[in-house]
C-alpha positions as CSV (number, residue, x, y, z in Angstrom):
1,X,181.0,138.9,135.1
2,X,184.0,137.9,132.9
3,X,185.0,135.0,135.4
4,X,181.0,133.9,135.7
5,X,180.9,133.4,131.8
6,X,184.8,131.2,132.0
7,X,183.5,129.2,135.4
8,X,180.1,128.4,133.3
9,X,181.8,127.8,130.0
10,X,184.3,125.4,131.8
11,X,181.8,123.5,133.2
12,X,179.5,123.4,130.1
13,X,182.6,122.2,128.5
14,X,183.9,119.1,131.2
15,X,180.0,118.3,131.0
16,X,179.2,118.4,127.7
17,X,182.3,116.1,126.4
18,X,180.7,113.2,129.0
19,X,177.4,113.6,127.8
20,X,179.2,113.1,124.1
21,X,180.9,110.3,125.6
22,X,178.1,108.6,127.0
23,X,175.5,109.1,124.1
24,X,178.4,107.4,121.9
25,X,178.4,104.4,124.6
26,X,174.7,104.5,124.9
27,X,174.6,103.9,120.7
28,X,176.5,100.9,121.2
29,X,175.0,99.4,124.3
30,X,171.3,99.7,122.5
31,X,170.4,96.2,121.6
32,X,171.6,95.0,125.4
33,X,169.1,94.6,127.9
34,X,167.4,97.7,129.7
35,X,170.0,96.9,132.2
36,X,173.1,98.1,130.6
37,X,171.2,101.3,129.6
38,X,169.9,102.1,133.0
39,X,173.5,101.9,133.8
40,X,174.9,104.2,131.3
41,X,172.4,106.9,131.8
42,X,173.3,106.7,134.8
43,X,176.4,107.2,134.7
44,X,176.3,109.8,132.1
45,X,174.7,112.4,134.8
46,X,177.1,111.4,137.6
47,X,180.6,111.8,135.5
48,X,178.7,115.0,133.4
49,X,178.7,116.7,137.4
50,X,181.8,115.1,138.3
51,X,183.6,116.6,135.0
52,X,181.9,119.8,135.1
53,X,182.7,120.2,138.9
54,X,186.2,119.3,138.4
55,X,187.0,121.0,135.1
56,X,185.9,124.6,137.4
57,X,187.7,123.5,140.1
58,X,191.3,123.1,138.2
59,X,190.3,126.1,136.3
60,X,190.2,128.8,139.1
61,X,193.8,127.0,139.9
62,X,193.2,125.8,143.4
63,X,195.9,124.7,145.8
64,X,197.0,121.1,145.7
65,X,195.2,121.0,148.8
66,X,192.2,122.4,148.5
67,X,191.9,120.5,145.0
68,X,192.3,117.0,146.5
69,X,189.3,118.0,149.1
70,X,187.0,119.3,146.5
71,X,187.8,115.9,144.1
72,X,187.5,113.7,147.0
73,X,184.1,115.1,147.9
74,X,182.5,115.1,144.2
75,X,183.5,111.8,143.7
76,X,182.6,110.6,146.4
77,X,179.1,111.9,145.8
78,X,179.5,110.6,142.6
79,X,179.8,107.4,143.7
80,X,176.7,107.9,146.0
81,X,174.9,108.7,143.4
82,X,175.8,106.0,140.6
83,X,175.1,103.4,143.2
84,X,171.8,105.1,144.1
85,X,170.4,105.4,140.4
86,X,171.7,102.0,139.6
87,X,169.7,100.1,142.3
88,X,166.6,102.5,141.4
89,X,167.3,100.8,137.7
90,X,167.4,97.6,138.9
91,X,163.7,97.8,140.6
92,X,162.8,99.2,137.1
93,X,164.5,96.8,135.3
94,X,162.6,94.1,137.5
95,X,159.6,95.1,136.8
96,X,160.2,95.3,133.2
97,X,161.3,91.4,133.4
98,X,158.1,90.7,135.3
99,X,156.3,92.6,132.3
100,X,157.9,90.3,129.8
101,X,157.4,86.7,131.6
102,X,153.5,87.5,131.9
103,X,153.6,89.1,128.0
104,X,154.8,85.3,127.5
105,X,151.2,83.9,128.8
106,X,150.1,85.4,124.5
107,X,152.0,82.6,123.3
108,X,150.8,80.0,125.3
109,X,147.0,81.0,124.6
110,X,146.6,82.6,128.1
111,X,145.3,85.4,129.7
112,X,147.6,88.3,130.5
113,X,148.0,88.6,134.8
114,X,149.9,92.1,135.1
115,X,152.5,91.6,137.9
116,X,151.7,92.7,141.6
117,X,153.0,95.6,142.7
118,X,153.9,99.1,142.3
119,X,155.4,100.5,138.7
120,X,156.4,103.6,136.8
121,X,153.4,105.2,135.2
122,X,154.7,104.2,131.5
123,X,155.0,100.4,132.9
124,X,151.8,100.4,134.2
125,X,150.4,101.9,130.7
126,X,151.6,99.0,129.3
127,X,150.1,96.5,131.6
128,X,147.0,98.4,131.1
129,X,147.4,97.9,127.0
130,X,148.5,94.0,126.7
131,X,145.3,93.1,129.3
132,X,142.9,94.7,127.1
133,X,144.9,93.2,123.7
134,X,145.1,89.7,125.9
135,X,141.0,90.1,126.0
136,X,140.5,90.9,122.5
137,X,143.1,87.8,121.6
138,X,140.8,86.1,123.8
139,X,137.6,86.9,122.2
140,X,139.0,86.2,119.4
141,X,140.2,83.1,119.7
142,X,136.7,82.0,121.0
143,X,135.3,83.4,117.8
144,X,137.6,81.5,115.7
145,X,136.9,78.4,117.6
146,X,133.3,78.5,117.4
147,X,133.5,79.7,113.1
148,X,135.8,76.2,112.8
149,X,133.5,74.1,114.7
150,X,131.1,75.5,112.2
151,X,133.2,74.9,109.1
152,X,133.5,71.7,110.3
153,X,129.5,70.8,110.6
154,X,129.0,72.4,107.8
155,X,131.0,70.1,105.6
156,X,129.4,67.3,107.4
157,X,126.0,68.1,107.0
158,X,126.8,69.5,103.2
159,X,128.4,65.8,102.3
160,X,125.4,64.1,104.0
161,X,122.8,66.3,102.0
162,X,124.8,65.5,99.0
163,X,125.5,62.0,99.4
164,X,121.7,61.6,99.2
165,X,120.1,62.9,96.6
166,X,123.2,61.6,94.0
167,X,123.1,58.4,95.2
168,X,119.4,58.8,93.9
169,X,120.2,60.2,90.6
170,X,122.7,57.2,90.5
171,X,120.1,54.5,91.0
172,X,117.4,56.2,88.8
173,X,119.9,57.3,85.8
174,X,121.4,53.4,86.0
175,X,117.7,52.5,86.3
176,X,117.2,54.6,82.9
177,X,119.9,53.0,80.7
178,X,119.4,49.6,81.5
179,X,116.0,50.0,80.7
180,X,114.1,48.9,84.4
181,X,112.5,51.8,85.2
182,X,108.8,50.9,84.9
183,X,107.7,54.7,84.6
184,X,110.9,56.9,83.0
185,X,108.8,60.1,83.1
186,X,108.5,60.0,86.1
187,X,111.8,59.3,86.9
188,X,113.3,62.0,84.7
189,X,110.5,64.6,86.9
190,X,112.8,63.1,90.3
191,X,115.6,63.8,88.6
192,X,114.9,67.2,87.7
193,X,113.7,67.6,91.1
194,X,116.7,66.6,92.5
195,X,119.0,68.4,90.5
196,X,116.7,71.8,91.1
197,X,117.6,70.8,94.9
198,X,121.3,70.6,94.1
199,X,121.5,73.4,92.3
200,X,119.5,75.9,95.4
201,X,122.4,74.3,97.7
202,X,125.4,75.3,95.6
203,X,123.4,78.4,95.2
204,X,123.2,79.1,99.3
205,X,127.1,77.7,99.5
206,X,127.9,80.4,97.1
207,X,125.8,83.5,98.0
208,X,127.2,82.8,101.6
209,X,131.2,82.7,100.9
210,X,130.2,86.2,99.4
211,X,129.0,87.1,102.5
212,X,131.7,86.0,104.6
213,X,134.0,87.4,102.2
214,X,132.8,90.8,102.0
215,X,132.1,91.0,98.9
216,X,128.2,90.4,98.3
217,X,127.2,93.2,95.8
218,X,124.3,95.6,96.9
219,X,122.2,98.2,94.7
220,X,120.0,99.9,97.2
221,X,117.1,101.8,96.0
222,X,113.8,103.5,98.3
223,X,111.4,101.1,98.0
224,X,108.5,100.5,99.8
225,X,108.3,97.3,102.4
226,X,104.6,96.9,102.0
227,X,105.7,96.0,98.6
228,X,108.4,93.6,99.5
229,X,106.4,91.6,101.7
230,X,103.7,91.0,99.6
231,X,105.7,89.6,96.7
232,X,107.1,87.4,99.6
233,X,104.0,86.6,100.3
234,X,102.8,85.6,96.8
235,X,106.3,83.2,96.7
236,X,105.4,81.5,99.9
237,X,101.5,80.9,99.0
238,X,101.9,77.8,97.1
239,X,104.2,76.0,100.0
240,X,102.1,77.3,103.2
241,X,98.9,75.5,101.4
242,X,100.8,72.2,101.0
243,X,101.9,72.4,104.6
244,X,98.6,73.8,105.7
245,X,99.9,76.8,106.9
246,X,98.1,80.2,107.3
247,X,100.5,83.6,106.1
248,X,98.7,86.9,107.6
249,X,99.9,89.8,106.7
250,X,97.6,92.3,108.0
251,X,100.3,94.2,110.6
252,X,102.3,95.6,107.6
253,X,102.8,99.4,107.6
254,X,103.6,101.3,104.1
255,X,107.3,101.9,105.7
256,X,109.8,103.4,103.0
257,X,113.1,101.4,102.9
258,X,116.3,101.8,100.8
259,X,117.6,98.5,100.8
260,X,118.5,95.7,97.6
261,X,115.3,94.7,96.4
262,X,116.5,91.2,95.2
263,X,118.6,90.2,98.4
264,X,115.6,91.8,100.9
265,X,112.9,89.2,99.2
266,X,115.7,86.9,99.4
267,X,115.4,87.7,103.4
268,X,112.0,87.6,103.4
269,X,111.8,84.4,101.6
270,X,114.2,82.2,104.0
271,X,112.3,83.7,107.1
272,X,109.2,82.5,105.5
273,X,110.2,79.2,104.7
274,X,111.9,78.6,107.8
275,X,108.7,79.8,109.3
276,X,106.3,77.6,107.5
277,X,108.2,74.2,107.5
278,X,108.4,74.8,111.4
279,X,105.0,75.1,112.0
280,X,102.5,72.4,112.3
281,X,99.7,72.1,110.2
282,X,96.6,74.7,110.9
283,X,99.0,77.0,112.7
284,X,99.7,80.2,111.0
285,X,102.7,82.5,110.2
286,X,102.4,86.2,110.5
287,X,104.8,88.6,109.2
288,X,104.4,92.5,110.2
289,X,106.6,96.0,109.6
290,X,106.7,99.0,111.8
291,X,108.9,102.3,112.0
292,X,110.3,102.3,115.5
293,X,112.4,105.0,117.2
294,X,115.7,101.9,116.3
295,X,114.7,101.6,112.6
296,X,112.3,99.5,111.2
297,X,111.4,96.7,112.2
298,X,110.2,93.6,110.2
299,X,109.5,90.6,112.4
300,X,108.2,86.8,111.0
301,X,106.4,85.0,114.0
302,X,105.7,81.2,113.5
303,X,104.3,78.7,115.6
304,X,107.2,76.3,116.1
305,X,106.4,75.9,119.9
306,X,109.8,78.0,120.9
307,X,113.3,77.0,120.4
308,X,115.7,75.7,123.6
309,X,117.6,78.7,125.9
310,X,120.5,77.9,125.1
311,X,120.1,77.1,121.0
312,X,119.2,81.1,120.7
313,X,122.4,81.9,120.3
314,X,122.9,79.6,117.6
315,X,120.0,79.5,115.0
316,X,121.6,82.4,112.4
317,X,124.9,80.0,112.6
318,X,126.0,78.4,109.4
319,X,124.9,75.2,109.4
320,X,122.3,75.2,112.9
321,X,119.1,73.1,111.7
322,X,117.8,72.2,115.5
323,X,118.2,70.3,118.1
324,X,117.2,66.5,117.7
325,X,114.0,68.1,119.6
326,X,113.3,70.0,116.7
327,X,112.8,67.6,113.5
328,X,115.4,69.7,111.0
329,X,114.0,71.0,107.6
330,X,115.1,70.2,104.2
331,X,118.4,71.8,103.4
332,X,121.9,72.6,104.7
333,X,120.9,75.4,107.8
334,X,122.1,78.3,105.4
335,X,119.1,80.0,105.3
336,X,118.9,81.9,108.2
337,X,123.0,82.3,108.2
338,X,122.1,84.1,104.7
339,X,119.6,85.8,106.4
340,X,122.0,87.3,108.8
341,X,124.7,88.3,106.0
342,X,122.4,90.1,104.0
343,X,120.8,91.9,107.0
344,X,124.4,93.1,108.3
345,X,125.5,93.9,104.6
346,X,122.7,96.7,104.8
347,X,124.0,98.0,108.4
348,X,120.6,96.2,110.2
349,X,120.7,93.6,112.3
350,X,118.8,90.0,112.9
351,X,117.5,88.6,115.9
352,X,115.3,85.9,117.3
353,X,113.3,85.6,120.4
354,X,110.7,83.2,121.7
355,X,107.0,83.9,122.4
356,X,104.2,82.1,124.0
357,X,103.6,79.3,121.1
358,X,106.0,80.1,118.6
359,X,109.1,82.1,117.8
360,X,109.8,85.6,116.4
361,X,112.5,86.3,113.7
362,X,112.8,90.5,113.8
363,X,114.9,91.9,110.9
364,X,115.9,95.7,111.9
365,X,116.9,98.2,108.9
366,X,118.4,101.7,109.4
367,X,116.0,104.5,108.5
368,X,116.1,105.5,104.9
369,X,118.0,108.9,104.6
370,X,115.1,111.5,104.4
């Protein structure tokens, strides 16, 4: 038993001073390439057995003879096996530079293609990872794409609806102190007009950078939609009878809602004025409310005669007023945009859909904790 223990301890001991040895080698070699380390850990089991092996075989004091056979056939496994692990390291390390030349396809705004071939199970993890992170780059950079090509219509159409109406105030306040103007009341009406118009765009511009920026305060109470939607309504009277436009609201449950009374009638106000300027005279605008299984649902349905395919994507964009098809209301397209804010800000959602005639704006709001 007592030369057991001295044949284990000796062997402990001749391995455990190259394990030492090649953790202290390993620390240095650790910002090299995956090459070097392959190679050390390597080489750190083969000499560990080799020194173990030889550090019992000089200890049980072994003939010259039988000594040089049992060192001549450890090391020459040794050497078997440091060759063997080290071409096994290279496949790995192959297939980790393979890795890194398609990671390089993130910097060049590409799509990640995981190499061909067979890998270790962490490898192919990792393959697994930067193709789903290459897709969500890619999405990404489509959604950042389409947001500037938005920014960059929406200054256009911003400085074109400015440039107008101040190159009015211009003439008519020029008109006013050189003393032309033939009727100054009624000048000083367009000019309040005007200004009122100004003032409702900076209004939008700013009600929507809260929006984008997160930041659009909300003080939900229960209130009731049937209430909502007639005070929306009431608003929208006096501009569906200049347009000659019929508002029905007879589809309107008495659905409970806990939502920001101020910003939901803003809601309700854009749909309806989109609505109304889109439809032609003697059509009609409906608006209804109903609990569904989703949430509830408040849809705005106008008779616009439908909007292109392929525009339906785009009509709660900042900045979308139409196709040339579709003569564009007054304004900078930030209604429905504001529309879609608000909607999200209350966890609902906004969509749009075409029906025979007309379109359908539907507005869906989670169900009011009971």
């Amino acid at each position: 038993m007592r030369d057991t223990l001295l044949i284990a301890l000796y062997a402990f001991a001749g391995a455990a001073a190259a394990g030492v040895a090649g953790a202290g080698v390993l620390r240095l070699v650790r910002r090299r390439s995956l090459t070097a380390s392959v190679a050390v850990v390597a080489a750190v089991g083969v000499v560990a057995m080799l020194a173990g092996t030889l550090a019992v075989a000089w200890a049980m004091f072994l003939s010259s003879h039988d000594l040089t056979v049992v060192t001549t056939v450890v090391a020459m496994a040794a050497v078997v096996s440091l060759a063997s692990a080290l071409l096994l390291g290279r496949w790995v390390v192959a297939r980790s530079r393979a890795l890194t030349d398609a990671a390089r396809s993130f910097g060049d705004a590409g799509a990640f293609a995981a190499p061909h071939g067979p890998a270790t199970a962490e490898l192919d993890a990792l393959s697994r990872e930067l193709a789903t992170t290459s897709a969500r780059l890619a999405e990404s950079r489509e959604r950042e794409r389409a947001l500037e090509k938005s920014r960059r219509e929406l200054v256009a159409w911003i400085s074109h609806d400015l440039r107008t109406p101040l190159a009015g105030l211009r003439a008519m306040s020029e008109a006013l102190e050189d003393g032309v103007a033939t009727d100054p009341d009624r000048y000083l009406k367009q000019i309040r007009t005007e200004v009122e118009r100004l003032n409702d765009m900076v209004g939008d511009l700013f009600e929507l950078s809260r929006i984008h920026a997160g930041t659009l305060p909300l003080s939900p109470s229960r209130i009731s939609l049937y209430d909502l939607i007639g005070d929306a309504l009431a608003g929208a009277d006096p501009l569906a009878r200049e347009h000659g436009v019929r508002l029905v609201g007879d589809g309107v449950e008495r659905v409970p809602v806990e939502v920001d009374a101020k910003e939901m009638t803003r809601v309700l106000g854009n749909l309806l004025v989109n609505a109304i300027r889109r439809t032609p005279p003697d059509g009609t605008v409906a608006i209804a409310a109903e609990r569904t299984d989703d949430g509830v649902v408040l849809s705005v349905t106008d008779g616009c005669g439908g909007i292109p395919e392929e525009d339906l994507p785009r009509v709660f964009d900042t900045g979308w007023r139409g196709t040339d098809a579709r003569t564009p209301p007054a304004g900078a397209g930030l209604g429905l945009a504001i529309v879609r804010g608000i909607v999200e800000a209350h966890q609902g959602r906004a969509s749009v859909r075409n029906i025979p005639g007309g379109c359908r704006f539907e507005v869906t709001l989670p169900h009011p904790a009971p």
